[in-house]
N, C-alpha and C positions, 0 to 999 in steps of 0.2 A: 343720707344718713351717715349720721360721724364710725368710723371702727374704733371701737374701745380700746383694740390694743395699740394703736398706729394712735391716739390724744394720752393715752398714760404717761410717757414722758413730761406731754405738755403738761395738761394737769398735776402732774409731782411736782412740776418747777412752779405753777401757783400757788399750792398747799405749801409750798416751801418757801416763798415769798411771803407769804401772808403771816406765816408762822413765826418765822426767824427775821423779823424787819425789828434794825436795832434802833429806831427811833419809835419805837411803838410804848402807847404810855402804860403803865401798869395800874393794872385791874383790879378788880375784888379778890381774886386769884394772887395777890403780889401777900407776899408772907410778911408778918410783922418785923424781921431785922431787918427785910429789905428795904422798909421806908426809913427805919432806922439810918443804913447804910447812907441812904441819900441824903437825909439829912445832912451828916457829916461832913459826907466826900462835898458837899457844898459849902457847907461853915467854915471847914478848916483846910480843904484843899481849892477850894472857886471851883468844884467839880461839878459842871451839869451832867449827872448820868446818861449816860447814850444806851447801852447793854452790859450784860453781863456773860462771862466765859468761865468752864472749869467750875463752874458752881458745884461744889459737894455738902450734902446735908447727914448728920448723922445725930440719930439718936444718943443721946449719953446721958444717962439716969433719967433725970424728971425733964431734959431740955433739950434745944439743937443746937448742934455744934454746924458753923455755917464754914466753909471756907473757899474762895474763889478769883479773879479778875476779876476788874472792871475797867467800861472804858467811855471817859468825858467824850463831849461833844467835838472838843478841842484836840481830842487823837493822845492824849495823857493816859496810863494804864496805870493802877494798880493793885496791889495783893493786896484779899483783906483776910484777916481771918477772927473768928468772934463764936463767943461760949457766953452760955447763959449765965452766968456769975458775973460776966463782966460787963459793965457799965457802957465800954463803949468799945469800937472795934481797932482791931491794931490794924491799922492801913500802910503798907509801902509803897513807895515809887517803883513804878520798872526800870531798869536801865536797857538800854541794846542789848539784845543777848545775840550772838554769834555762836552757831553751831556747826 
């Protein structure tokens, strides 16, 4: 018989693999800017989305205000950020940051 408390580590590290695997494909669960996003970051950057980081969502009036990282296939990062008024999202490049 397994002891629950001596698998919990192991177990968190598979709920946490499963969870957080940045090649995983998005669900019925994926928000509508988010396919948005993709679109884009592929049209106008050759971005194949890999994950997303820093994702913040905020209510503002009738809409979401989205803003976060993203990171292509290819190890490319960058800022998006996007309001419902606007058409399409303002994307940047990361550069090296050194802290």
């Amino acid at each position: 018989m397994m002891h629950p408390v001596r698998n919990l580590p192991f177990a968190a590290c598979i709920a946490l693999g499963l969870s957080a695997s940045p090649l995983r494909a998005l669900t019925e669960g994926e928000t509508e800017w988010t396919q948005h996003l993709r679109d884009q970051l592929s049209h106008e950057q050759n971005c194949e989305l890999s994950y997303t980081t820093n994702v913040r969502e905020f209510t503002f009036f009738d809409g979401v205000v989205a803003n976060g990282r993203v990171h292509c296939l290819d190890k490319r990062q960058f800022d998006f950020t996007w309001a419902p008024q606007k058409l399409k999202f303002d994307i940047q490049r990361c550069g090296t940051a050194v802290c």
